[in-house]
C-alpha positions in Angstrom: 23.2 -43.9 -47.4 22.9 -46.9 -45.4 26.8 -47.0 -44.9 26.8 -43.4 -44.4 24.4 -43.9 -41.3 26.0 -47.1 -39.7 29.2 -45.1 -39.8 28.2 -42.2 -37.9 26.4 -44.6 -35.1 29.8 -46.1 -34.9 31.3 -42.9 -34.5 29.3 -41.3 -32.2 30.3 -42.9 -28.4 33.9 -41.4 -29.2 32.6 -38.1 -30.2 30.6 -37.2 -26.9 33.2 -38.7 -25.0 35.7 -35.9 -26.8 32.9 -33.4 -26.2 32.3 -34.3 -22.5 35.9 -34.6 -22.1 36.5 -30.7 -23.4 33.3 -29.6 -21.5 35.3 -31.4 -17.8 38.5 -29.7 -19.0 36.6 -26.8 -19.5 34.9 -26.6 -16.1 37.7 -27.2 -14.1 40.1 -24.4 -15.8 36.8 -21.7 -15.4 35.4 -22.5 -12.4 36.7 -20.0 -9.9 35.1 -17.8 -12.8 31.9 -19.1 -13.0 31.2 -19.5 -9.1 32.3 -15.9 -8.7 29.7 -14.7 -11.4 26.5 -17.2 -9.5 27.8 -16.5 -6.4 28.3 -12.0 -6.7 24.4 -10.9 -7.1 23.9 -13.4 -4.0 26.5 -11.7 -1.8 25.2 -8.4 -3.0 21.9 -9.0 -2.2 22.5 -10.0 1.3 25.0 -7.4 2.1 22.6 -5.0 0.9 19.8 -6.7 2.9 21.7 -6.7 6.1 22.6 -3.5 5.4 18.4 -2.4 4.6 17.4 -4.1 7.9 20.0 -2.5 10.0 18.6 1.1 8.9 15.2 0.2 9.3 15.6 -1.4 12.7 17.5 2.1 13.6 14.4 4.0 12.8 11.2 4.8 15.8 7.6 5.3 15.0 5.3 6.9 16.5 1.7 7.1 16.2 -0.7 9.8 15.7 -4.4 10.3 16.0 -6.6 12.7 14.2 -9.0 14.2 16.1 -11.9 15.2 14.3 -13.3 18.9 14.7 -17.4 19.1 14.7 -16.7 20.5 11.6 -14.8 20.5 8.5 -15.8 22.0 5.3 -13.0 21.5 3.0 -13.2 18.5 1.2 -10.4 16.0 0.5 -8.4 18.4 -1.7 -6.8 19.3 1.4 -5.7 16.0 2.2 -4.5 15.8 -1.5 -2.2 19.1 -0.5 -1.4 17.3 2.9 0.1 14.2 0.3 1.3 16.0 -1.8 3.5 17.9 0.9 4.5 14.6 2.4 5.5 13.7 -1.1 8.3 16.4 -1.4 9.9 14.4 1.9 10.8 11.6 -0.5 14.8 10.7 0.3 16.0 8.2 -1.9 20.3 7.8 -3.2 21.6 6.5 -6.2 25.0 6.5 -4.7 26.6 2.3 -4.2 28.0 3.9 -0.5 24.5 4.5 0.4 22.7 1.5 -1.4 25.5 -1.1 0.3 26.8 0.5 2.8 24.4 3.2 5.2 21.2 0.8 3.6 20.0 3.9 3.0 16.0 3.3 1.7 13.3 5.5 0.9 12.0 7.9 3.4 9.1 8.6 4.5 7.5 5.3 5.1 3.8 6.6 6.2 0.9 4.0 7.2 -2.7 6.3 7.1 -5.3 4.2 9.4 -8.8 3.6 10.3 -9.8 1.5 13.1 -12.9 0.8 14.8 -13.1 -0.6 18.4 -16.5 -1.9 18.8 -18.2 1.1 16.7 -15.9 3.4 17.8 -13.8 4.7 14.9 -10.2 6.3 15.0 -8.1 8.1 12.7 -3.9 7.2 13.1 -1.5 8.5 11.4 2.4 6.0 12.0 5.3 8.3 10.9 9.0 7.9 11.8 9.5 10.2 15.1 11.9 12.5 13.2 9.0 13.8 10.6 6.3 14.4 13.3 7.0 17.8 13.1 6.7 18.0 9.3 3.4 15.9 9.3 1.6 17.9 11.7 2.8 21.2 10.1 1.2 19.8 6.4 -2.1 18.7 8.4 -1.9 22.1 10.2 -1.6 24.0 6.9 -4.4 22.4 5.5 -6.7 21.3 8.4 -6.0 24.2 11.2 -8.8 22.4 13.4 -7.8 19.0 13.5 -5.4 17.9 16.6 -2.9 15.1 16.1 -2.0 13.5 19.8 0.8 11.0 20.0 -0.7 8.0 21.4 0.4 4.4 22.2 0.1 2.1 19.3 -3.0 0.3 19.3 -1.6 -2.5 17.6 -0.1 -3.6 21.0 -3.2 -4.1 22.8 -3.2 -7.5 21.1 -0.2 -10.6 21.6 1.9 -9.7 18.7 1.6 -13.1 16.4 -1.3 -15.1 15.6 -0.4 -17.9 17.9 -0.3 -15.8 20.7 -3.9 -14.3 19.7 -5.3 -17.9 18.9 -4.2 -18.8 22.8 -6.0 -15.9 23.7 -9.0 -16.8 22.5 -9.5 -14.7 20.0 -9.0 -15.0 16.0 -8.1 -13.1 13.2 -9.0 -12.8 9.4 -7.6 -10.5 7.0 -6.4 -9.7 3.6 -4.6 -7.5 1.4 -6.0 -5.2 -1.9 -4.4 -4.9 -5.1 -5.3 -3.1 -8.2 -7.2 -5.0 -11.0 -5.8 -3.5 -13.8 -2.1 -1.3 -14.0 -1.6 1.3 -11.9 -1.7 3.9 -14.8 -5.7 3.3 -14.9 -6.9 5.4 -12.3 -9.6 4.5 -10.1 -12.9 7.0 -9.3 -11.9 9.6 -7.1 -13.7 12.2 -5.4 -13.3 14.6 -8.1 -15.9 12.1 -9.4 -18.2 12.9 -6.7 -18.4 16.8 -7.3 -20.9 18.5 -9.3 -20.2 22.4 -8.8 -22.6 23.7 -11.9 -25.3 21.9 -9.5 -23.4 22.5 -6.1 -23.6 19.1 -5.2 -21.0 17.6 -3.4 -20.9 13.6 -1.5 -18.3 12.6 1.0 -17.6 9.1 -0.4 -15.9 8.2 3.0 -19.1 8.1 4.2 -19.7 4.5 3.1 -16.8 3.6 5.4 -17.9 4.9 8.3 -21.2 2.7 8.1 -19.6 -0.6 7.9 -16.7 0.2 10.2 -19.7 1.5 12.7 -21.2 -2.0 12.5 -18.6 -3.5 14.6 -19.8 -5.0 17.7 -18.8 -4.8 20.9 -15.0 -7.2 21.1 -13.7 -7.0 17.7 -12.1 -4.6 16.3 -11.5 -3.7 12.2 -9.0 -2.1 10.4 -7.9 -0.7 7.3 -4.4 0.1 6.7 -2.7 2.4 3.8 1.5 1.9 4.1 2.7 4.4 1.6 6.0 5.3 0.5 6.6 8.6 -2.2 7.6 7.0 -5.9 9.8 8.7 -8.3 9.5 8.1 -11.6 6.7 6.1 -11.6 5.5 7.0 -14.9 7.8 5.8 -17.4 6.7 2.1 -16.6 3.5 2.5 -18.2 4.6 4.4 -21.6 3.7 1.5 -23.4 0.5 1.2 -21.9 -0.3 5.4 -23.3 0.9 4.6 -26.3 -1.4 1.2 -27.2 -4.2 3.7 -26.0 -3.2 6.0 -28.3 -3.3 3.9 -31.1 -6.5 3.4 -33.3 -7.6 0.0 -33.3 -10.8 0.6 -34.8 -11.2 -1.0 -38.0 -10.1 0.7 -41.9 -13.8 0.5 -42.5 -14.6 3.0 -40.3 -11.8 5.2 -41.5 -13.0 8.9 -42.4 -10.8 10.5 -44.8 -8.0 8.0 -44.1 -8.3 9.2 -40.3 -9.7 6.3 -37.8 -12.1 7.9 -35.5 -11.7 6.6 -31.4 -15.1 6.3 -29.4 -15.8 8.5 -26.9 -15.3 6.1 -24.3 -11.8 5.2 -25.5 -11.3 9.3 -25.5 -12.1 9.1 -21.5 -10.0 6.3 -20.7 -7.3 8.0 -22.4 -7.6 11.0 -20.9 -8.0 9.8 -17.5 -5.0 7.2 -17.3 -3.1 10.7 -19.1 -4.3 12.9 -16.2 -3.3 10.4 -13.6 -0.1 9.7 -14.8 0.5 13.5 -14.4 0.3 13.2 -10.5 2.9 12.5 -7.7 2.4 8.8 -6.3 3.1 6.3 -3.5 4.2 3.2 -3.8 1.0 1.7 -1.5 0.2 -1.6 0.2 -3.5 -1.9 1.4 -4.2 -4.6 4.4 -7.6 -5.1 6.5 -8.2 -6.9 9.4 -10.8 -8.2 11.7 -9.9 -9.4 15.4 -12.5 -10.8 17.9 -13.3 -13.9 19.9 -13.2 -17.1 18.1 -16.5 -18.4 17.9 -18.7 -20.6 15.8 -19.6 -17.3 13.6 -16.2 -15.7 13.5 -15.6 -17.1 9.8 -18.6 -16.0 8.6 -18.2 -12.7 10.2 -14.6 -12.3 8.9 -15.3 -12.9 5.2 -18.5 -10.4 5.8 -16.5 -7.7 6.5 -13.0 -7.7 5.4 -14.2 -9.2 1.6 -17.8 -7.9 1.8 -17.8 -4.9 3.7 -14.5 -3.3 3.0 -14.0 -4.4 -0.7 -17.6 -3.3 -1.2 -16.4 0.2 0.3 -13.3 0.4 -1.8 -15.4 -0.9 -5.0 -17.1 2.3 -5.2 -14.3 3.6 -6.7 -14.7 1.0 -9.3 -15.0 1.9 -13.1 -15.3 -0.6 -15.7 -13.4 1.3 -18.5 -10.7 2.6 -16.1 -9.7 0.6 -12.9 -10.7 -1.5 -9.4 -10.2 -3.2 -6.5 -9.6 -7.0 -5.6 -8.1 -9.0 -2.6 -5.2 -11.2 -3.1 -6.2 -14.5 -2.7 -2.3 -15.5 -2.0 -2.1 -13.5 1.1 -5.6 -14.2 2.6 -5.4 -17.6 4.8 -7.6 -19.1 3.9 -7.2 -22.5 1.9 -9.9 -24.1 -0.1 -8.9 -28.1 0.1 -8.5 -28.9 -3.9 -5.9 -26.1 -4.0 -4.0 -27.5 -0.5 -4.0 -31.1 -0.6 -0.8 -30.8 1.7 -0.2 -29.1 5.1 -3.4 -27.1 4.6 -3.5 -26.0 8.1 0.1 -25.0 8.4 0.1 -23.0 5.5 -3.2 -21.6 6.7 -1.7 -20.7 9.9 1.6 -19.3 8.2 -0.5 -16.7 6.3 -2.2 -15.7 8.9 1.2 -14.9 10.9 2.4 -13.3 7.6 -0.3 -10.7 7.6 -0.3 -10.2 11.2 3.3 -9.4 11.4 2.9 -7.3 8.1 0.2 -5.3 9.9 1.5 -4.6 13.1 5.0 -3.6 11.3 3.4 -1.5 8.5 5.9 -3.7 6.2 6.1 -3.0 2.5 7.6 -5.9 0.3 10.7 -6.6 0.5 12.9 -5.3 -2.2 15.5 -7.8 -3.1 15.4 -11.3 -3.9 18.0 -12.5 -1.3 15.9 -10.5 1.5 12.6 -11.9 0.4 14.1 -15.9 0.1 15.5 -14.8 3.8 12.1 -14.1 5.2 10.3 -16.9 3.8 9.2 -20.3 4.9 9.2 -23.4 2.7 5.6 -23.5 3.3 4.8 -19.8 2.6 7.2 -18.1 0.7 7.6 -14.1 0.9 6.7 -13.0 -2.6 3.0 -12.8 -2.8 2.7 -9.2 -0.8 2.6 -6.2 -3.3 2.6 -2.9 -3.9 1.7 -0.8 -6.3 1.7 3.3 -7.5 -1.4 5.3 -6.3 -1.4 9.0 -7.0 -2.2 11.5 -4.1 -5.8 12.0 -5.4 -6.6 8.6 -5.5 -5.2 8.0 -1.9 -6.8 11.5 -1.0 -10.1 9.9 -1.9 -9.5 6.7 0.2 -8.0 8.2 3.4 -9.1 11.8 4.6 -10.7 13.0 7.6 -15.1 13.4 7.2 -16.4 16.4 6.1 -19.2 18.2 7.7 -21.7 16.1 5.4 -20.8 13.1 6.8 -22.9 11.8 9.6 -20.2 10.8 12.2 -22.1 10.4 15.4 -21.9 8.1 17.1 -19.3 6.8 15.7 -16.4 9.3 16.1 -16.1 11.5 19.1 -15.6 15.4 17.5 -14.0 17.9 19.2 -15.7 20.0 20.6 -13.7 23.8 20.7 -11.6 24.8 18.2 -8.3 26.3 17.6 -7.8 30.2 17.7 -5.5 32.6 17.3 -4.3 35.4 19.4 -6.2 38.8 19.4 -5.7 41.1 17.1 -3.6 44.3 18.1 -1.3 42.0 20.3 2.1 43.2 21.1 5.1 41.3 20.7 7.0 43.6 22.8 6.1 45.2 26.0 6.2 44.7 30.1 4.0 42.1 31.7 1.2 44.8 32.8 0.5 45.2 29.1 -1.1 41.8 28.3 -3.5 42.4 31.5 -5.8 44.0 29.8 -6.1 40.6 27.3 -6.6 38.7 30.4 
């Protein structure tokens, strides 16, 4: 044995040389191969990032504010019909000419907004300029007293990055929402807040309204919902139905060889099955606080954008089905034991992340080579996400107040309301004829 060993030692210097030697000869008769295999998805990628960026860049916004009639008595099922009709507007290709070639992405990219100036709240709605007319036809349809006005876009009222707001003396802190479980959990909605056989009914967006009516004089808050209609959303959580399906309850509690699910395991599966029956968006949810940088700011920031607005959003929250949380790699702000290094520039480079992201209404960035391209080596470009919510969900989040809702002072109403012509009208006929209409 001893032999045995000493003459494999002795051996084994000239049999990795023969191996290296094979794996060099190797190399250098494959390599045209091999760098054409690493260096194809990379090419790809940027050609269809270029490509992306080009068609987005093409594209104009506009921006659109609700204005709120004294009164309006349906409840957010109409905005669920107005979603559900900006839904259908979902353009999307399969064809390689329009992936690599037009950029083609998916259309409509909508951002649903509430902002308060000082107290003062505002509805917006940012659509591309070549849907405003199918926009205000679904509001129309569905709310025939609310106005939409195309107005400037608030977001320019303030220098466009955060070092440009920090030299004007103001500051900004802000943050973006995820989901704390899968998207297939739902979240409450205001289906939850109905109780016809009592003929109670709550207007959850009433909670809101209170904190964003808070806001003092100089700062301003808002909540932003960029949403973009999914397709097939559903068939990424099949595995998720089918371990709820499944009866983990134990063979002791087996009745006739049939294991027996709780009743609160019935609810959660018949919820996430309900909600996985509904059209989504692929969402991204940002807030934001602006206002002059003082002593108190900071304190005031984490008040309102993880206080007040993730309290507001937390009502929604069930414990068996699904919730809100902010994402602690978007929000700049750096405890010291988790940055050691460059704390205040990576600070700083979040904070112009999430600006930018804001004022653009971006959604993630697809690819890989588009999100390495937008990145810095201090703050890389892969913490911001989205996720599905279904047109109830964001229905519940995002509608205009109902008539329970106590609005004043914080939203200005208005005042007359739309009507149509009189009745016995002609279409046809000489001018003289419509003076007695006059």
């Amino acid at each position: 044995m001893v032999l045995t060993l000493n003459a494999l030692f002795t051996q084994t210097p000239e049999y990795l040389r023969a191996v290296a030697h094979g794996f060099v000869f190797l190399l250098s008769e494959t390599w045209p191969l091999l760098a054409f295999l690493a260096l194809t998805p990379i090419a790809t990628g940027l050609f269809r990032y270029l490509h992306q960026l080009r068609y987005r860049q093409s594209k104009n916004y506009v921006v659109l504010e609700l204005l709120i009639p004294r009164e309006i008595l349906k409840s957010p099922r109409g905005m669920e019909q107005v979603l559900r009709a900006l839904h259908s507007l979902r353009v999307s290709s399969s064809e390689l000419y329009d992936k690599y070639i037009t950029g083609l992405t998916t259309d409509p990219k909508i951002s649903l907004e509430v902002v308060s100036f000082g107290g003062e709240i505002h509805f917006f709605v940012r659509v591309s300029d070549r849907q405003v007319g199918l926009v205000e036809s679904a509001f129309f349809s569905y709310y025939p007293d609310v106005e939409l006005i195309q107005v400037e876009d608030y977001t320019k009222r303030f220098p466009q990055n955060y070092a440009g707001i920090r030299e004007a003396g103001l500051e900004m802190f802000g943050t973006e929402y995820l989901l704390s479980k899968e998207a297939a959990y739902p979240i409450k909605t205001y289906l939850d807040f109905e109780a016809p056989e009592e003929g109670l009914q709550f207007d959850p967006i009433s909670s809101l309204l209170e904190v964003f009516g808070k806001i003092a004089k100089g700062y301003t808050l808002a909540l932003q919902f960029v949403i973009v209609p999914a397709g097939k959303w559903t068939e990424e959580f099949a595995d998720v139905v089918k371990e709820l399906r499944e009866d983990k309850t134990k063979k002791e509690g087996a009745l006739g060889g049939i294991l027996l699910k709780s009743p609160g395991q019935l609810n959660t599966l018949k919820a996430v099955e309900e909600n996985l029956t509904r059209p989504a968006f692929d969402t991204v949810i940002r807030s934001f606080l602006i206002g002059p940088n003082t002593d108190s700011f900071r304190g005031l920031g984490f008040t309102f954008v993880f206080g007040g607005i993730l309290g507001v959003l937390n009502q929604y929250a069930m414990l068996n089905l699904n919730s809100f949380k902010p994402s602690g790699k978007v929000t700049p702000n750096l405890r010291p034991h988790k940055a050691p290094f460059f704390r205040k520039s990576r600070v700083n480079l979040r904070a112009e992340r999430l600006i930018h992201s804001y004022f653009v209404r971006e959604i993630p960035e697809p690819t890989v080579t588009g999100k390495i391209l937008t990145s810095h080596p201090l703050q890389w470009n892969i913490y911001s996400e989205s996720f599905p919510l279904t047109s109830t969900s964001l229905a519940t989040l995002f509608h205009p107040p109902m008539n329970l809702v106590l609005t004043a002072p914080y939203i200005k109403r208005v005042e007359s309301r739309r009507a149509g012509p009189p009745a016995g009208l002609p279409i046809f006929g000489e001018e003289n004829v419509l003076d007695k209409f006059r």
